[in-house]
PDBQT receptor file of N, H, CA, C and O in Angstrom, charges set to zero:
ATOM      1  N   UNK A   1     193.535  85.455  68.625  1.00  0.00    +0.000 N 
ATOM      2  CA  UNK A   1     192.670  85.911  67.544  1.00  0.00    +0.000 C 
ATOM      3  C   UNK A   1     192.556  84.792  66.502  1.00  0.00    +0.000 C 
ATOM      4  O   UNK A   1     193.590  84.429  65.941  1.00  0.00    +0.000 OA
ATOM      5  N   UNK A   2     191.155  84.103  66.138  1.00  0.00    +0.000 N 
ATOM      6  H   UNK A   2     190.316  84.399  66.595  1.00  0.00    +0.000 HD
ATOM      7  CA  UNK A   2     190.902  83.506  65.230  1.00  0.00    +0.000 C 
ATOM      8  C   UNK A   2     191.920  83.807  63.528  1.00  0.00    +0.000 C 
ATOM      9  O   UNK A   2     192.031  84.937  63.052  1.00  0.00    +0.000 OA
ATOM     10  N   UNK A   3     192.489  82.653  62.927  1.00  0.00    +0.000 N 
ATOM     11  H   UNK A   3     192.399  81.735  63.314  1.00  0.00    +0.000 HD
ATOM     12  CA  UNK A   3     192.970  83.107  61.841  1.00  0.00    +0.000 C 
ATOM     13  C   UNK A   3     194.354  83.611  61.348  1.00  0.00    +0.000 C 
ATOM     14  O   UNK A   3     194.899  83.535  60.247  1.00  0.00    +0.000 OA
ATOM     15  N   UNK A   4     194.762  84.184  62.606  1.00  0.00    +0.000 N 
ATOM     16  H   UNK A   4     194.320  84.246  63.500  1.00  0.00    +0.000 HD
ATOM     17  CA  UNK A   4     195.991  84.662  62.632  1.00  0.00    +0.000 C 
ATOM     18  C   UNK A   4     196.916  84.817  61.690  1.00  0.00    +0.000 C 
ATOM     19  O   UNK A   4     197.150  85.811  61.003  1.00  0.00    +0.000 OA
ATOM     20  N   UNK A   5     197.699  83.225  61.707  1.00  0.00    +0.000 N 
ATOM     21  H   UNK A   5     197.509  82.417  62.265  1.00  0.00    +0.000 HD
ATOM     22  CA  UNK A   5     198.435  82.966  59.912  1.00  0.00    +0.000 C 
ATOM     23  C   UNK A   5     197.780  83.281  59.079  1.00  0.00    +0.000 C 
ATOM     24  O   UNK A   5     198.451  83.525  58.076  1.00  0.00    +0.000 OA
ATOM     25  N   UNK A   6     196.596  83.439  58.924  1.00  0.00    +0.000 N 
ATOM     26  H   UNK A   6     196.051  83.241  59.739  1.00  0.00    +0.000 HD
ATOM     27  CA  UNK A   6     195.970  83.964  57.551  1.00  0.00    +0.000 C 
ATOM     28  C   UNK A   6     196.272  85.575  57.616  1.00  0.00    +0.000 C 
ATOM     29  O   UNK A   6     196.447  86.363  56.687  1.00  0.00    +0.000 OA
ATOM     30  N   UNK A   7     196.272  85.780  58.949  1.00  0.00    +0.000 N 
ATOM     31  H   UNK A   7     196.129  85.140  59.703  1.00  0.00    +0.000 HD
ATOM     32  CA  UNK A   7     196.151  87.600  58.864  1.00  0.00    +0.000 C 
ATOM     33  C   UNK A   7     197.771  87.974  58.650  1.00  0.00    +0.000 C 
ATOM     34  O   UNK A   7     198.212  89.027  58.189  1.00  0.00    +0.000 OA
ATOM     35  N   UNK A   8     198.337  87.105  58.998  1.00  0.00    +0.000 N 
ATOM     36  H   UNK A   8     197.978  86.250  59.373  1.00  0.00    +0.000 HD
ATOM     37  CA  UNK A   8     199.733  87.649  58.957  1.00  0.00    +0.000 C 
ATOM     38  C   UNK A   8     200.378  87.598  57.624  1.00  0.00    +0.000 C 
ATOM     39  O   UNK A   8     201.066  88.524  57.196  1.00  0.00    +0.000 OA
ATOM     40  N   UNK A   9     200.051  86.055  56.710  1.00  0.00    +0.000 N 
ATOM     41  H   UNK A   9     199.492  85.302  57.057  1.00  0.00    +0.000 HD
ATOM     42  CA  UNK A   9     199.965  86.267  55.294  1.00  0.00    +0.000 C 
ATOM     43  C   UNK A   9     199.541  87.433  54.614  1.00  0.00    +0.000 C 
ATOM     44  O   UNK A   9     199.962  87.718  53.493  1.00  0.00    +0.000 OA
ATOM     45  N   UNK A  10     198.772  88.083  55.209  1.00  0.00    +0.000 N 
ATOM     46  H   UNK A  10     198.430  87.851  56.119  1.00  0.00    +0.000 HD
ATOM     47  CA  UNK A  10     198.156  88.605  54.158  1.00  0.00    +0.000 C 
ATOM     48  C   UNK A  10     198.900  90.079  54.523  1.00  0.00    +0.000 C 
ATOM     49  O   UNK A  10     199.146  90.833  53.581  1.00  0.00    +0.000 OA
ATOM     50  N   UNK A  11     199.245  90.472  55.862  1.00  0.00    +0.000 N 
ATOM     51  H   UNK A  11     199.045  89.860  56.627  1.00  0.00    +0.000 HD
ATOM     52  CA  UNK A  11     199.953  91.876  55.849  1.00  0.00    +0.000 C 
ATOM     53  C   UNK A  11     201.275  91.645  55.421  1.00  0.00    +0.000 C 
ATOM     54  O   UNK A  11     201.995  92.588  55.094  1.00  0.00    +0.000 OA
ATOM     55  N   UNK A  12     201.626  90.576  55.395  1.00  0.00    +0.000 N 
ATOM     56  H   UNK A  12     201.040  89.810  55.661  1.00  0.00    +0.000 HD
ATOM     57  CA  UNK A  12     203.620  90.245  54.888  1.00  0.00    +0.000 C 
ATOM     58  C   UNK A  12     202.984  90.262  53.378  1.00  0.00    +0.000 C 
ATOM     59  O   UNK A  12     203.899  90.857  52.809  1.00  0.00    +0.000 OA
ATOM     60  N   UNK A  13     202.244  90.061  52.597  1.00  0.00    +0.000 N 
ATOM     61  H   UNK A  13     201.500  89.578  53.059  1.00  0.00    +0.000 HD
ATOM     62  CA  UNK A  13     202.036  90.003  51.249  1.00  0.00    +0.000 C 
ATOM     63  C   UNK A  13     201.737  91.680  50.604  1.00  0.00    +0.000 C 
ATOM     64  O   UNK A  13     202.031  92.243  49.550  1.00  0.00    +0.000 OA
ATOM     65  N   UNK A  14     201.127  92.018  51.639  1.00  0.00    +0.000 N 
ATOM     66  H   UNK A  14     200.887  91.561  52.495  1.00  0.00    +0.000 HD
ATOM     67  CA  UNK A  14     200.299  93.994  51.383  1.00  0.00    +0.000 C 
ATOM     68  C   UNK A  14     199.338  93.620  50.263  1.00  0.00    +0.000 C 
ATOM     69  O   UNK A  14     199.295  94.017  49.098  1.00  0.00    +0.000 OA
ATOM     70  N   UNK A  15     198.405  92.552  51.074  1.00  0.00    +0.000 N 
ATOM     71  H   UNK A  15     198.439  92.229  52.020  1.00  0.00    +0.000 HD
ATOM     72  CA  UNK A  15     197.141  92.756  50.218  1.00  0.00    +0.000 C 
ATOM     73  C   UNK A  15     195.971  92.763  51.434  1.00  0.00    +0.000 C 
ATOM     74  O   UNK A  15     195.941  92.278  52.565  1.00  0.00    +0.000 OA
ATOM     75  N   UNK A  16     194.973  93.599  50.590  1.00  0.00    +0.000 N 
ATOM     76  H   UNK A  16     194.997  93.993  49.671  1.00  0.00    +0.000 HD
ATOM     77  CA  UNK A  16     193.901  94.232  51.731  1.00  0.00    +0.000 C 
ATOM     78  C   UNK A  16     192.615  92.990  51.868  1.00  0.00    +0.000 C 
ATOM     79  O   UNK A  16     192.670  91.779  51.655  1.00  0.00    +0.000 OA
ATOM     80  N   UNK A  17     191.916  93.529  52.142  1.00  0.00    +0.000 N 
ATOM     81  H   UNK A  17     191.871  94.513  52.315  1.00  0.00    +0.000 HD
ATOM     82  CA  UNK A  17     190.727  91.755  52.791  1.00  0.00    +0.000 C 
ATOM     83  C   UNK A  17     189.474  92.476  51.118  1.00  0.00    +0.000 C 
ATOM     84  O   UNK A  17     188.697  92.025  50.277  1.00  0.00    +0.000 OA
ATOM     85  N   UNK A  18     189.900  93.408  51.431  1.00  0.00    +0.000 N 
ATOM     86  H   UNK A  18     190.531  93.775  52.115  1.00  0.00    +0.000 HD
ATOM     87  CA  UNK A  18     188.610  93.590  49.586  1.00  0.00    +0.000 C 
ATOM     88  C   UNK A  18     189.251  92.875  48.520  1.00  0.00    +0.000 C 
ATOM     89  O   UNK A  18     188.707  92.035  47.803  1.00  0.00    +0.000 OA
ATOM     90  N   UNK A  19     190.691  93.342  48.449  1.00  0.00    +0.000 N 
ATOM     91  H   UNK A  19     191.133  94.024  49.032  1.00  0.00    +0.000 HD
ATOM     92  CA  UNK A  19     191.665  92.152  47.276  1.00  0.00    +0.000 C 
ATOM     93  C   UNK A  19     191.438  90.700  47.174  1.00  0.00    +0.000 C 
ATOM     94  O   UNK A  19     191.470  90.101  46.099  1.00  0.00    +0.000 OA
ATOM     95  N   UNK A  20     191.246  90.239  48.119  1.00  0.00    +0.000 N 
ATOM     96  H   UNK A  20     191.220  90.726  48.992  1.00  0.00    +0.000 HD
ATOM     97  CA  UNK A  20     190.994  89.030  48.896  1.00  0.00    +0.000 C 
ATOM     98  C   UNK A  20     189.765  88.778  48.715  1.00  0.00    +0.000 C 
ATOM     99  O   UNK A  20     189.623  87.646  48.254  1.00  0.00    +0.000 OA
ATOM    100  N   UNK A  21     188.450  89.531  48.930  1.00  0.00    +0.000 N 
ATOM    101  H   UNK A  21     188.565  90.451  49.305  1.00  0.00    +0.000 HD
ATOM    102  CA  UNK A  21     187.202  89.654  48.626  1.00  0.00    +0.000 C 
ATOM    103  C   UNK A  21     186.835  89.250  47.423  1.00  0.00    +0.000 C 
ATOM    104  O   UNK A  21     186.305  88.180  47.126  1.00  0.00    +0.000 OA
ATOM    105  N   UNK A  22     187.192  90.316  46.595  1.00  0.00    +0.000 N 
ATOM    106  H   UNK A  22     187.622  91.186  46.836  1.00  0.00    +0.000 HD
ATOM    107  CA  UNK A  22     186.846  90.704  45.418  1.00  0.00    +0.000 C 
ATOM    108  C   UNK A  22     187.564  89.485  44.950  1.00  0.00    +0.000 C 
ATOM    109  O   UNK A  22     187.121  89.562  43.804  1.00  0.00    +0.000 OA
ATOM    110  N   UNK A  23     188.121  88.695  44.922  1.00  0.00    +0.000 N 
ATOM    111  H   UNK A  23     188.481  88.633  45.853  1.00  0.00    +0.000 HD
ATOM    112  CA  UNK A  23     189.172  86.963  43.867  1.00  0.00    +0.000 C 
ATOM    113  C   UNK A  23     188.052  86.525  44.241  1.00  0.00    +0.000 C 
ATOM    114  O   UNK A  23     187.298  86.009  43.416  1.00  0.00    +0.000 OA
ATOM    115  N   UNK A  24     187.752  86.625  45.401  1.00  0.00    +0.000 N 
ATOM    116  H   UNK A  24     188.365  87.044  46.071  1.00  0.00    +0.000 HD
ATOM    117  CA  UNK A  24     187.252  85.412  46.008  1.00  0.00    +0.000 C 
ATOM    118  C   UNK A  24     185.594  85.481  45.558  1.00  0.00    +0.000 C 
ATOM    119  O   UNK A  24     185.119  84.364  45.355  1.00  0.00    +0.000 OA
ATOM    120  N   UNK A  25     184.917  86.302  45.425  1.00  0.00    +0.000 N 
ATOM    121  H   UNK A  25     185.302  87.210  45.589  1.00  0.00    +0.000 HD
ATOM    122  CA  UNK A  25     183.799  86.345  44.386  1.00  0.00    +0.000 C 
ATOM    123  C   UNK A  25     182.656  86.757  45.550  1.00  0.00    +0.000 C 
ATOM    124  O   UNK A  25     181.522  86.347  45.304  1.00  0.00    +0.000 OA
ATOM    125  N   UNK A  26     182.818  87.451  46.674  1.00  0.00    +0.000 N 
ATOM    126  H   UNK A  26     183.740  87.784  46.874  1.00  0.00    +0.000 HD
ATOM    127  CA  UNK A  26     182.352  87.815  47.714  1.00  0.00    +0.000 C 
ATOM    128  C   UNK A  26     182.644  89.300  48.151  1.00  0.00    +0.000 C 
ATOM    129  O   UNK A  26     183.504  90.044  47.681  1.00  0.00    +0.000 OA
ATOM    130  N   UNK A  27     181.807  89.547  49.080  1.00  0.00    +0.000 N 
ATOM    131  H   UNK A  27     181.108  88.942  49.462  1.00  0.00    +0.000 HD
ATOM    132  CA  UNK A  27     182.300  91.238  49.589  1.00  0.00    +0.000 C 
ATOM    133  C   UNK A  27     183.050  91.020  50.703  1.00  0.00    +0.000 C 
ATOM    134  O   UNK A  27     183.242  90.020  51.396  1.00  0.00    +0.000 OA
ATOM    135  N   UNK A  28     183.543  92.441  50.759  1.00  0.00    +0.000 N 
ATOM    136  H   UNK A  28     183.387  93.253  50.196  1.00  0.00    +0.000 HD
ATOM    137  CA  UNK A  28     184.704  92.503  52.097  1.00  0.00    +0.000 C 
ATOM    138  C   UNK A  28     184.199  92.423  53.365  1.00  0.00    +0.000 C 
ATOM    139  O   UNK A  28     184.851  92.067  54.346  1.00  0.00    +0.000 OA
ATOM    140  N   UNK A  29     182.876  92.796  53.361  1.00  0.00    +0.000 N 
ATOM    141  H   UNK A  29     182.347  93.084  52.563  1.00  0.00    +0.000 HD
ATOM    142  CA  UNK A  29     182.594  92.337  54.691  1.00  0.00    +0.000 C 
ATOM    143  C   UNK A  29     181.836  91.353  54.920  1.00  0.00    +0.000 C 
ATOM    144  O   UNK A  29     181.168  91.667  55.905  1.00  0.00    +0.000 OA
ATOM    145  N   UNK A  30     181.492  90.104  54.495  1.00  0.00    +0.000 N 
ATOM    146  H   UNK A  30     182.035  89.848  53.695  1.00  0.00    +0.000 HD
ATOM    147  CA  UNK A  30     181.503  88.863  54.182  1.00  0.00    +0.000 C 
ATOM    148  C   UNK A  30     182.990  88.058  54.589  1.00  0.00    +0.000 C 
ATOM    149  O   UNK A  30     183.148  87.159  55.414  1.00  0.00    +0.000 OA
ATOM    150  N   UNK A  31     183.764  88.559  53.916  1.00  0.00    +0.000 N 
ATOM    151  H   UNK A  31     183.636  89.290  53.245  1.00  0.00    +0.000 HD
ATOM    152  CA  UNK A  31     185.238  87.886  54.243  1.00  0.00    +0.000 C 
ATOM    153  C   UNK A  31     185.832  88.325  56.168  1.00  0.00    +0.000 C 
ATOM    154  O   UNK A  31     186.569  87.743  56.964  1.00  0.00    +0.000 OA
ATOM    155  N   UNK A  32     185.110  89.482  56.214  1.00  0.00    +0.000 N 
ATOM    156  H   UNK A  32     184.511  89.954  55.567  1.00  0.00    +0.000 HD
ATOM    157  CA  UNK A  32     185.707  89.526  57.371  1.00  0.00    +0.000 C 
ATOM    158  C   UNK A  32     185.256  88.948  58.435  1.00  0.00    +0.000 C 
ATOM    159  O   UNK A  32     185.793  88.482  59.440  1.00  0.00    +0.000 OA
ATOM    160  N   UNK A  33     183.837  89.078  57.946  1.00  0.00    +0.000 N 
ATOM    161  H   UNK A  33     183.401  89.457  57.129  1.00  0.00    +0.000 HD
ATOM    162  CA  UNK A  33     182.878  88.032  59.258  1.00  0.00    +0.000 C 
ATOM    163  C   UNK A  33     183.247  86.381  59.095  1.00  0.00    +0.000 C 
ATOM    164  O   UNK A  33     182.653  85.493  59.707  1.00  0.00    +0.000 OA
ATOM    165  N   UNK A  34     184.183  86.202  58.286  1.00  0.00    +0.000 N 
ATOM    166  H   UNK A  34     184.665  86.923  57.789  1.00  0.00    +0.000 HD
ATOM    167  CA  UNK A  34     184.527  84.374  57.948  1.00  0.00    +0.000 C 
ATOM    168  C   UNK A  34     185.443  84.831  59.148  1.00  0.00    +0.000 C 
ATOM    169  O   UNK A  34     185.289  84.243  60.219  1.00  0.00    +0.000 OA
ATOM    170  N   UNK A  35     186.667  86.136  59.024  1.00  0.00    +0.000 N 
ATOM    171  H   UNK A  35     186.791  86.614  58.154  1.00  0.00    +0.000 HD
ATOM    172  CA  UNK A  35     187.719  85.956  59.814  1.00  0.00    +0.000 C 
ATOM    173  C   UNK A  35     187.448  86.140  61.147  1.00  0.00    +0.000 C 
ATOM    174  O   UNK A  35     188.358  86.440  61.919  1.00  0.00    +0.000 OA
ATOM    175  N   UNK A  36     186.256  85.993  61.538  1.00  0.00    +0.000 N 
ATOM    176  H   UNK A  36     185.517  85.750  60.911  1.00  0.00    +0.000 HD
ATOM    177  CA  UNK A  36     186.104  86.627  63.275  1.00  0.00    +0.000 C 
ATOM    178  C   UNK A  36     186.311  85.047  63.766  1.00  0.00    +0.000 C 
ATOM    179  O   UNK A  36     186.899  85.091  64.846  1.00  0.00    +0.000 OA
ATOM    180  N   UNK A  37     186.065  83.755  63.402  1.00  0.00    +0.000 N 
ATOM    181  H   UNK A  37     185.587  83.719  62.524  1.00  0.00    +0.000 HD
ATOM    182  CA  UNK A  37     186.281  82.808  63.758  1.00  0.00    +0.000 C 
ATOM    183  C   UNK A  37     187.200  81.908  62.701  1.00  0.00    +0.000 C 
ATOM    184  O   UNK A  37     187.450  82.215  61.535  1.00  0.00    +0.000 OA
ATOM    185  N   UNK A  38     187.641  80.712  63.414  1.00  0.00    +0.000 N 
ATOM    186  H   UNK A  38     187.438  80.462  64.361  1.00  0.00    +0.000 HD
ATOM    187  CA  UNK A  38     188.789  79.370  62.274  1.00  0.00    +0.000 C 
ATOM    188  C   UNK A  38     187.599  79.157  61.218  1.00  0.00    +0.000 C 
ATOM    189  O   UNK A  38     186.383  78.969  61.179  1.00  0.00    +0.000 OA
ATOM    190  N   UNK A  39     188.564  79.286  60.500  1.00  0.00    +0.000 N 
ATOM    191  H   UNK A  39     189.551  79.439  60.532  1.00  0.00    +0.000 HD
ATOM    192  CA  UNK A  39     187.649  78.850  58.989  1.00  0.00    +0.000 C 
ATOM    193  C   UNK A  39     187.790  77.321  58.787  1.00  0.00    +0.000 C 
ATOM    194  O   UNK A  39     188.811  76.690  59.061  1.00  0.00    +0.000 OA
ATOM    195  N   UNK A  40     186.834  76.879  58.359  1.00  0.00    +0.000 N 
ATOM    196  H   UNK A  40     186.004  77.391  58.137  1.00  0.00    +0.000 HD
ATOM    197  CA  UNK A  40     187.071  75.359  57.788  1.00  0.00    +0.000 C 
ATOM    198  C   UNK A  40     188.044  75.620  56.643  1.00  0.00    +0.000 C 
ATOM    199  O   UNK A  40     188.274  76.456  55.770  1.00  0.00    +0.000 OA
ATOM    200  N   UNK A  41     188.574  74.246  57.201  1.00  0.00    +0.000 N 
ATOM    201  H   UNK A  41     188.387  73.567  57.910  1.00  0.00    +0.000 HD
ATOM    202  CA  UNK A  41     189.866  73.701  56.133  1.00  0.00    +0.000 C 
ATOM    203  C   UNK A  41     189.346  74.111  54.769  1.00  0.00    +0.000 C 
ATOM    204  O   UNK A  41     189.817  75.144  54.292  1.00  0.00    +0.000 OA
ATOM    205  N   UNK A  42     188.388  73.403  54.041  1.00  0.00    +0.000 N 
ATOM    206  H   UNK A  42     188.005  72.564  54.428  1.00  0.00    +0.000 HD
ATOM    207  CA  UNK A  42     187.978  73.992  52.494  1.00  0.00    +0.000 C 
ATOM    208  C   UNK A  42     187.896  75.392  52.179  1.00  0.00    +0.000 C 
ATOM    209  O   UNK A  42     188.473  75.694  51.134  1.00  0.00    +0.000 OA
ATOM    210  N   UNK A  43     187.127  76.677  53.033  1.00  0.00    +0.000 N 
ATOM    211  H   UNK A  43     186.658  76.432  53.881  1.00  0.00    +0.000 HD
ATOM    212  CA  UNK A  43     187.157  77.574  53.125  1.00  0.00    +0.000 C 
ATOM    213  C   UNK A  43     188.756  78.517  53.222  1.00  0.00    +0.000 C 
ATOM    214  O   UNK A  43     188.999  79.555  52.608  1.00  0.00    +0.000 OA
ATOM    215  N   UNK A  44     189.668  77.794  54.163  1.00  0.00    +0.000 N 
ATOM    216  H   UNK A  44     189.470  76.950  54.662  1.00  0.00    +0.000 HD
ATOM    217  CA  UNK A  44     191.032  78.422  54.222  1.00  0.00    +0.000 C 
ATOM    218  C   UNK A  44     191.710  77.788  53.245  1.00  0.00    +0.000 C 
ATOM    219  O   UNK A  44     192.689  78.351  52.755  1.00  0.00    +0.000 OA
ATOM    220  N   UNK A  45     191.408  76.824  52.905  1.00  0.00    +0.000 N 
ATOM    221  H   UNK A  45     190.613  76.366  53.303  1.00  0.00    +0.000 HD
ATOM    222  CA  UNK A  45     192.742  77.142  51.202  1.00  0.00    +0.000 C 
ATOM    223  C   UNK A  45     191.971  77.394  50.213  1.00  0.00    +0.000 C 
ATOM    224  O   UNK A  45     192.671  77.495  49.205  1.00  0.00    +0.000 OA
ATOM    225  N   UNK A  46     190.696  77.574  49.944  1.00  0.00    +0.000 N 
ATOM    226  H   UNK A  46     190.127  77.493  50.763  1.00  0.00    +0.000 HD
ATOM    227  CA  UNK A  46     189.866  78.742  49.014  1.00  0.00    +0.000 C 
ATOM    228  C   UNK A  46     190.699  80.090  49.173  1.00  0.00    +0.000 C 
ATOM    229  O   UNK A  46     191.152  80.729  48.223  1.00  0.00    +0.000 OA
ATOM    230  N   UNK A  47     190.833  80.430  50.534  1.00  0.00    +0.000 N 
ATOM    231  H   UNK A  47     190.465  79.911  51.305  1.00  0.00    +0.000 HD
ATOM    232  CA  UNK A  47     191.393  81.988  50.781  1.00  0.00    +0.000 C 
ATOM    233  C   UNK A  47     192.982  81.849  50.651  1.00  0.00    +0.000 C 
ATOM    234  O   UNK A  47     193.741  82.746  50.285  1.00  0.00    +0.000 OA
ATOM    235  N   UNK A  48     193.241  80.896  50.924  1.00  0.00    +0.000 N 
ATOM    236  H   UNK A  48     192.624  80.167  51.222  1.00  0.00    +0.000 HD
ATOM    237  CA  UNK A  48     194.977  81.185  50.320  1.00  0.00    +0.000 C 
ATOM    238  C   UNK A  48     195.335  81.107  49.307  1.00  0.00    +0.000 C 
ATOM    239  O   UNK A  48     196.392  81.654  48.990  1.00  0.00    +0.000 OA
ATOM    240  N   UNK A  49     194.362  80.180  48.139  1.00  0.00    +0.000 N 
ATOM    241  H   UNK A  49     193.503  79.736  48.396  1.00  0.00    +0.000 HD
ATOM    242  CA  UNK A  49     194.572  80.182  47.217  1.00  0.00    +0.000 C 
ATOM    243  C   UNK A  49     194.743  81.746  46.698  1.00  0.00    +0.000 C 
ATOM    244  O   UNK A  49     195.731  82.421  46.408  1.00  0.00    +0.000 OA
ATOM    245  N   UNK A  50     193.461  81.980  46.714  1.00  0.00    +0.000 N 
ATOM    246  H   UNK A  50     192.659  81.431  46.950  1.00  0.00    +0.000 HD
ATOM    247  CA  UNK A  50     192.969  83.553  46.276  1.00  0.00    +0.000 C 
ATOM    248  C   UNK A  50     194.312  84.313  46.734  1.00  0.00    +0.000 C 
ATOM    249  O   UNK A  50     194.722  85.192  45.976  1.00  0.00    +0.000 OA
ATOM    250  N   UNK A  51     195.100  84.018  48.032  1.00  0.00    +0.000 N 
ATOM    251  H   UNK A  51     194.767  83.303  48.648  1.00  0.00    +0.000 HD
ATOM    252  CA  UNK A  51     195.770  85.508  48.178  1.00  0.00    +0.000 C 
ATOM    253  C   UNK A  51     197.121  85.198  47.040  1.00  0.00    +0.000 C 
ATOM    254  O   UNK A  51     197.615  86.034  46.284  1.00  0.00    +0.000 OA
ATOM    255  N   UNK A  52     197.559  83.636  47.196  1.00  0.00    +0.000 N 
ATOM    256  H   UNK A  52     197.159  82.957  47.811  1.00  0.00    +0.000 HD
ATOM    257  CA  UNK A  52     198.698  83.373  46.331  1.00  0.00    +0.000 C 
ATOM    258  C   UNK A  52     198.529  83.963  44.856  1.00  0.00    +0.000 C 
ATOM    259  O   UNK A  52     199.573  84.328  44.316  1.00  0.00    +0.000 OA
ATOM    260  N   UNK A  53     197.404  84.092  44.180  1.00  0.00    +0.000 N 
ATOM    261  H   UNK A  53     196.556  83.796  44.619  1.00  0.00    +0.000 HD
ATOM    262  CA  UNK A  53     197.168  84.358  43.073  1.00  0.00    +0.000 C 
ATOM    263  C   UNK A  53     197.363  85.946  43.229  1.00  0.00    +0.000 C 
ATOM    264  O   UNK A  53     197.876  86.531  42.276  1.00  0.00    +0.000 OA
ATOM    265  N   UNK A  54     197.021  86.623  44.269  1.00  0.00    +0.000 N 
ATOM    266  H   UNK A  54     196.604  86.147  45.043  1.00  0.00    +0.000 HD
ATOM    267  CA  UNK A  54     197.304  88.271  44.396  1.00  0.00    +0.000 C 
ATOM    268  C   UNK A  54     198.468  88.497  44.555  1.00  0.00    +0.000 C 
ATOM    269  O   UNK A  54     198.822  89.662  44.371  1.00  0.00    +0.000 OA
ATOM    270  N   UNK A  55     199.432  87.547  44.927  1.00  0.00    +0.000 N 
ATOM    271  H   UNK A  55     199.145  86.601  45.076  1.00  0.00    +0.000 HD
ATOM    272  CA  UNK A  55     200.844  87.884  45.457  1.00  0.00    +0.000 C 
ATOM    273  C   UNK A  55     201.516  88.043  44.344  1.00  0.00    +0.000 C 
ATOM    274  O   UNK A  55     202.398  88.895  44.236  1.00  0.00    +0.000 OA
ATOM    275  N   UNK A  56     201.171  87.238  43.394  1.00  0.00    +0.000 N 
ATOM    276  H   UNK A  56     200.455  86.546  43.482  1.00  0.00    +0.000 HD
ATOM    277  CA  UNK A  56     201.933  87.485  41.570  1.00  0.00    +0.000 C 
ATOM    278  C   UNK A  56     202.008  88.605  41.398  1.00  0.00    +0.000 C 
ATOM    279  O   UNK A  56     202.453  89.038  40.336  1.00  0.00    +0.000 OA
TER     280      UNK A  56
């Protein structure tokens, strides 16, 4: 599955893909259609950034 470490970050953290969405200045299903395939490098630490900032 495309993404994986990102998906697994994000269930070890217990934040949802709208949490993630919504930082990120986009809708949830926008974010999810990024996750059906590897995100470009710029795009995936855009999204980790965003989740590190939810993990506070």
């Amino acid at each position: 599955m495309a993404n994986e470490e990102i998906r697994d970050r994000m269930r070890v953290a217990n934040v949802r893909h709208w949490q993630i969405a919504h930082e990120m200045g986009i809708s949830p299903e926008t974010l999810c259609r990024h996750l059906r395939f590897e995100l470009p490098q710029a795009e995936r630490e855009r999204l980790l950034v965003a989740l590190d900032r939810l993990k506070q």
